[in-house]
C-alpha positions as CSV (number, residue, x, y, z in Angstrom):
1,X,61.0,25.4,-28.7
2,X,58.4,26.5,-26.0
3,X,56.2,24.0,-27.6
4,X,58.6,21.0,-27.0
5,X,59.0,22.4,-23.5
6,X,55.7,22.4,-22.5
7,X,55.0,19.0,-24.4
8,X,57.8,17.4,-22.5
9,X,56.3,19.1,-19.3
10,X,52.4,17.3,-20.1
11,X,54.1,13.6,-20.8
12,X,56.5,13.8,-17.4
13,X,53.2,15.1,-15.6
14,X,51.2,12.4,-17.2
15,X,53.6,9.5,-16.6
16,X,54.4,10.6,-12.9
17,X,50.5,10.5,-12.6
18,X,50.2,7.1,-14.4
19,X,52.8,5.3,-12.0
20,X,51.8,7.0,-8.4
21,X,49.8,4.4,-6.5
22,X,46.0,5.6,-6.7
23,X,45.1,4.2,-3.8
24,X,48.2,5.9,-2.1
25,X,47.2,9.0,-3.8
26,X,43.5,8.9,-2.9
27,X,44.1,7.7,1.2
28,X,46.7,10.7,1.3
29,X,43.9,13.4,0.4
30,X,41.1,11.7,2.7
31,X,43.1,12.2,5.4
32,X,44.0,15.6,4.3
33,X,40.1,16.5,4.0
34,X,39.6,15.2,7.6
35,X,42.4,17.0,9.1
36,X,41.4,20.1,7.5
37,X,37.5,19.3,8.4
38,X,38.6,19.1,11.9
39,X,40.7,21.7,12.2
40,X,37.2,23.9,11.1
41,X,34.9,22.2,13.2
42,X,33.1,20.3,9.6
43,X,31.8,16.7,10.8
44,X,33.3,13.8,8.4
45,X,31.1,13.2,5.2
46,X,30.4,9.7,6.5
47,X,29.4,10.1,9.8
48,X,27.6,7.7,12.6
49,X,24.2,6.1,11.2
50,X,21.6,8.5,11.5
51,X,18.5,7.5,13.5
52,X,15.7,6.9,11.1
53,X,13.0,9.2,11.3
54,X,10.2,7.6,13.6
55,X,6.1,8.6,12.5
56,X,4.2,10.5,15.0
57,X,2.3,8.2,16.7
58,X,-0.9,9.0,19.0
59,X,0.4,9.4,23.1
60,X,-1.8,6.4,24.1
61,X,0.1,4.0,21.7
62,X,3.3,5.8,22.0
63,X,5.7,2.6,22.8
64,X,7.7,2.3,25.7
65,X,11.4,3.0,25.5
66,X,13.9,0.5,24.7
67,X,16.6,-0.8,26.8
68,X,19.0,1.3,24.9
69,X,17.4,4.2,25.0
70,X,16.6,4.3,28.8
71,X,20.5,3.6,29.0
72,X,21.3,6.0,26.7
73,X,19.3,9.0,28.3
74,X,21.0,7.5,31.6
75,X,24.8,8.0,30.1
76,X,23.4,11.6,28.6
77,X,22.1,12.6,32.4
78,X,25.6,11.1,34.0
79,X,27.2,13.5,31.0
80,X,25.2,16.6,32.1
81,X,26.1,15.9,35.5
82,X,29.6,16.8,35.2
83,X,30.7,20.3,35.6
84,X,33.3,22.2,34.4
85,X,36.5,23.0,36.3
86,X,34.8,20.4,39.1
87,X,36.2,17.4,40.5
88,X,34.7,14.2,39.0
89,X,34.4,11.8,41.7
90,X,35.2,8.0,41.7
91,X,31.1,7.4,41.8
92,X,30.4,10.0,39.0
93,X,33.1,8.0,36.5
94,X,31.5,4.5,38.1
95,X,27.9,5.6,37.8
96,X,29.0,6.7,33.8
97,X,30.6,3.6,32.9
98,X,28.0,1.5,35.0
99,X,25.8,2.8,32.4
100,X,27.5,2.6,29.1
101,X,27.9,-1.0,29.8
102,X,23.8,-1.3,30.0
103,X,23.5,0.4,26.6
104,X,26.0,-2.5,25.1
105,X,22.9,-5.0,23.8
106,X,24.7,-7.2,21.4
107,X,25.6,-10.5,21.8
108,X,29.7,-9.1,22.0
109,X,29.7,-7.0,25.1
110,X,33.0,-4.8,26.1
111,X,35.1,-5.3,29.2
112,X,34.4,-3.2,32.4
113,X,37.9,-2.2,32.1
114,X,37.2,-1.2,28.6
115,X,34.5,1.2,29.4
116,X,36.1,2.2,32.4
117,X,38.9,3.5,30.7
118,X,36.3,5.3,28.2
119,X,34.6,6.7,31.0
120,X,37.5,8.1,32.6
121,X,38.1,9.8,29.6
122,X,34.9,11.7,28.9
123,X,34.6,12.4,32.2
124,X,38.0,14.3,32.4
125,X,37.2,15.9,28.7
126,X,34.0,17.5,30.4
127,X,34.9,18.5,33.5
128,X,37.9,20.8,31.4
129,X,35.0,22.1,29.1
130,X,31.2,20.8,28.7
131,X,30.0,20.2,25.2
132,X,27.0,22.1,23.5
133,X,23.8,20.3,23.5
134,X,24.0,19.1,19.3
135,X,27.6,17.6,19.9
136,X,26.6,16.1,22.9
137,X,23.9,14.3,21.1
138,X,26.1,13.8,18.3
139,X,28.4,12.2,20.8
140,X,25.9,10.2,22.3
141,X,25.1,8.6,18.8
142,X,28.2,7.6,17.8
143,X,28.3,5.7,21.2
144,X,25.4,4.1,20.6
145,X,27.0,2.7,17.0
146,X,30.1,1.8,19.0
147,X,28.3,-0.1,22.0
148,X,25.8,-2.1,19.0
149,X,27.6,-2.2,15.9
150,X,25.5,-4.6,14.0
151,X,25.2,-3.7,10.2
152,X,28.4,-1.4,10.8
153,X,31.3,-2.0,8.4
154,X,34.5,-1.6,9.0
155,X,35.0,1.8,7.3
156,X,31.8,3.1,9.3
157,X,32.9,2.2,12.5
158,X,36.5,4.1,11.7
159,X,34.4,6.9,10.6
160,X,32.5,7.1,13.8
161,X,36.1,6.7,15.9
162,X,37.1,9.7,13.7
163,X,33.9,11.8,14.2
164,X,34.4,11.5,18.0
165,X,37.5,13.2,17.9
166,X,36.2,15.8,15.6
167,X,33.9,16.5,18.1
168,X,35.8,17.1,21.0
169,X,38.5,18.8,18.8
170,X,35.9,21.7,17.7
171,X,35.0,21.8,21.3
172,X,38.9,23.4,21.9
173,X,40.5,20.1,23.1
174,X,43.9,19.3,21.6
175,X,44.3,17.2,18.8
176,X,46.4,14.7,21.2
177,X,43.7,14.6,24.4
178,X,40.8,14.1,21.3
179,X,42.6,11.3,20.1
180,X,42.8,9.8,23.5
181,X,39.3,9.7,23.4
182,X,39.0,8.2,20.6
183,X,41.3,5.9,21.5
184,X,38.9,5.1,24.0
185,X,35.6,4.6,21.3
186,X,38.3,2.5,19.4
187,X,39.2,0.2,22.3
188,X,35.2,-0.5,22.8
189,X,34.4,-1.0,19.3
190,X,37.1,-3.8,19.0
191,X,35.8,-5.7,21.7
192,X,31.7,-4.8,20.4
193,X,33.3,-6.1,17.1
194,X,34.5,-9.3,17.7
């Protein structure tokens, strides 16, 4: 009698399995991985594009920096330059926008408005509480994807909107102000995108 029980038990098991939606199924426990990887401070398994390594090359031929990267070390300096519990002035958030603008190389720039808006919101994120060095860097990356996103898929690019608020969320920011943020990188990337 147990026997039938349990046998019964297996097919209903089996056949509930066999009709749920896979794809439902499979969605429903990415999503769950993410939240919990955010909630512990883990960065998604498919984060931004990681610089390839470059070869050491002698000082005298070392070549100059790129566009992007003199923009980018710009946008990291306007970053450091905002403290916490300060007042970030109207130039500051200017000055930080001003520049992620010039990192945007592609032939699909984003608005001013755009990158306002995303300025304003890293600018308020920092001055409530800076962000170590690695996830500033890490931060600073995924921008990079956002404001050049050639070669980046569509699943990469959501990835890197995700990883963004990862980052600020294991910084102590609230899962609503993070997504703000990354409400933000999402606002750029569609207009990068087009």
């Amino acid at each position: 009698m147990t026997t039938a029980f349990a046998l019964i038990g297996v097919v209903t098991l089996l056949a509930n399995t066999a009709l749920a939606d896979p794809i439902i199924v499979k969605k429903r426990a990415l999503e769950t991985r993410d939240q919990n990887n955010v909630r512990q401070g883990v960065p998604p398994p498919s984060s931004a594009p990681q610089p390839q390594p470059q070869t050491a090359k002698p000082a005298a031929t070392a070549a100059a920096p790129t566009p992007v990267q003199q923009s980018l070390a710009r946008v990291r300096a306007d970053l450091a330059a905002i403290k916490p519990d300060s007042q970030v002035t109207a130039g500051q958030k200017q000055q930080l926008a001003k520049d992620l603008l010039a990192a945007a190389q592609g032939a699909n720039k984003p608005s001013l408005a755009t990158v306002a808006a995303l300025a304003n919101e890293l600018s308020s994120a920092l001055a409530q509480k800076p962000l170590p060095e690695a996830s500033r860097n890490r931060l600073l990356t995924n921008l990079a994807a956002v404001l050049n996103p050639a070669n980046i898929q569509p699943p990469q690019m959501q990835a890197i909107v995700s990883d963004v608020q990862a980052i600020f969320q294991a910084n102590g920011m609230t899962h609503k102000d993070a997504a703000r943020i990354s409400d933000a990188v999402k606002a750029v990337a569609a207009e990068t995108r087009r």
